[in-house]
Wavefront OBJ file of the C-alpha trace (Angstrom):
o trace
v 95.859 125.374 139.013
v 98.038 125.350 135.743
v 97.638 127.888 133.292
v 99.102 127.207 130.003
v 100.151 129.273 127.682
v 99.720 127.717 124.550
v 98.202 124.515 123.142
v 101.415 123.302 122.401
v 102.022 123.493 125.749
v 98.668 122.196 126.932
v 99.689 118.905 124.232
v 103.282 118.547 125.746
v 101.282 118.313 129.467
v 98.582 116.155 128.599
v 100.656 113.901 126.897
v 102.994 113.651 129.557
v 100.420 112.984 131.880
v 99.186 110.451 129.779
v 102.511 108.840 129.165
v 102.800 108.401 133.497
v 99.098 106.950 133.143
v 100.457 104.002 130.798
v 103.378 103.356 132.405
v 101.735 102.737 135.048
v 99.302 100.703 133.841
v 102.049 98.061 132.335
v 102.766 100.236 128.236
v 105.971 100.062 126.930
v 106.331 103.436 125.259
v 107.497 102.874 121.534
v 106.941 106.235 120.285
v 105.684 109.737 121.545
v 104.584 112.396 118.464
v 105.602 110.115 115.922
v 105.247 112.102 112.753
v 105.943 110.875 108.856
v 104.323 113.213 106.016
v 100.537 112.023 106.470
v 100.550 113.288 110.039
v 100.698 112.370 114.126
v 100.170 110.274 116.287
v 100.214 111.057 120.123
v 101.708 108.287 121.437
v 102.280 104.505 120.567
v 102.570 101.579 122.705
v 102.864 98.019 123.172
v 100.797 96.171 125.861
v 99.540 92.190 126.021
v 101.606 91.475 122.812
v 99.256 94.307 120.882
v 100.314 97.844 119.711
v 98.054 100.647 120.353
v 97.868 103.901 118.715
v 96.496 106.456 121.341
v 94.875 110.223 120.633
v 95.612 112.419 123.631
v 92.849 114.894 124.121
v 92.854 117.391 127.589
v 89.511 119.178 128.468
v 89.464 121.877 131.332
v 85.624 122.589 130.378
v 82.671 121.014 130.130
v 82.438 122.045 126.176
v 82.701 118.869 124.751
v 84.369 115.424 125.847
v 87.930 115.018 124.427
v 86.995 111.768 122.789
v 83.945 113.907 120.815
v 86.781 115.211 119.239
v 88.630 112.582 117.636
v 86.426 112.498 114.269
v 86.046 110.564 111.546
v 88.252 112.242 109.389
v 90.856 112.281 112.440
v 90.328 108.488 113.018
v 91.121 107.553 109.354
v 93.837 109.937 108.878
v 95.297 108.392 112.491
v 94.741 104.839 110.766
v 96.688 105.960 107.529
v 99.614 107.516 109.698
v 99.626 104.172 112.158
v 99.897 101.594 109.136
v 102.783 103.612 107.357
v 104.722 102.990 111.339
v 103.786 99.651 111.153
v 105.203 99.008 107.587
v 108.384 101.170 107.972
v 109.104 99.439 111.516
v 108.823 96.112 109.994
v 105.227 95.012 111.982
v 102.337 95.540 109.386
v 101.006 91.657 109.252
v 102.750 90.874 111.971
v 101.057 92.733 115.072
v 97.590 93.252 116.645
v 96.848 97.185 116.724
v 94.235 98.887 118.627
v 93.388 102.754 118.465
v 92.577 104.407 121.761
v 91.673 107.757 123.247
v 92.652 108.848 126.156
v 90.652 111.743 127.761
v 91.886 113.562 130.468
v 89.595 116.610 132.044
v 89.074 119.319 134.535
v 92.333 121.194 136.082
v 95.527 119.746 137.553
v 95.869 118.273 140.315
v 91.948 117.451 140.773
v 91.831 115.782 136.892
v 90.375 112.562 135.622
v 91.743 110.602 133.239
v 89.911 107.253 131.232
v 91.656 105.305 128.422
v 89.188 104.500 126.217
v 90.884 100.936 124.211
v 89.925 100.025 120.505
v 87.671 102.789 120.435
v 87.653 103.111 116.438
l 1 2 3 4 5 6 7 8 9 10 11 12 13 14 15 16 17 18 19 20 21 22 23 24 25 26 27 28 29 30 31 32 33 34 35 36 37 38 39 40 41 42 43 44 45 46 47 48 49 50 51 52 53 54 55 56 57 58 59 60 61 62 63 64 65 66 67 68 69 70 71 72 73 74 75 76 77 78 79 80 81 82 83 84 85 86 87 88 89 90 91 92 93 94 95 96 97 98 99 100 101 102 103 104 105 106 107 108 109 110 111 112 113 114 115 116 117 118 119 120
């Protein structure tokens, strides 16, 4: 089972994981941790001619699911940070977008992961 040792750490993993997820699933990676002076975003993709803007969020308990945690005030800051990417890299009215979660729980190696698309 992996321990970490700090949430940074925990982040780094989960993303990582997630990144694998995508690639497997067909993503090209355009960005991981992207970060301009409103904030972050996880990880952003391209897939089916559409870019998606994904939270990463890793539960090991049964607290709360990962996507509970992505709140409003989360989403809209997200949305703010996403549309100042898409207007610096040239691809504001040019692009569909799509915010997703993805939600990956329990303890490596026996974890689930679900990508949750256009979510909010």
């Amino acid at each position: 089972m992996y321990k970490s040792g700090s949430s940074r750490e925990t982040g780094q993993l989960g993303e990582a994981i997630a990144l694998g997820f995508l690639r497997n699933a067909g993503h090209k990676i355009l960005a991981v941790n992207m970060r301009n002076k409103l904030g972050e975003i996880d990880i952003i993709t391209e897939f089916k001619k559409r870019i998606h803007f994904i939270e990463v969020k890793w539960r090991r308990t049964g607290f709360c699911l990962g996507r509970e945690s992505v709140t409003s005030s989360k989403q809209k800051k997200i949305r703010n940070v996403a549309t100042a990417w898409l207007i610096d890299n040239g691809l504001y009215t040019k692009r569909d977008t799509c915010f997703d979660v993805i939600e990956i729980d329990g303890h490596i190696p026996n974890h689930r992961i679900e990508h949750f698309e256009n979510c909010f």
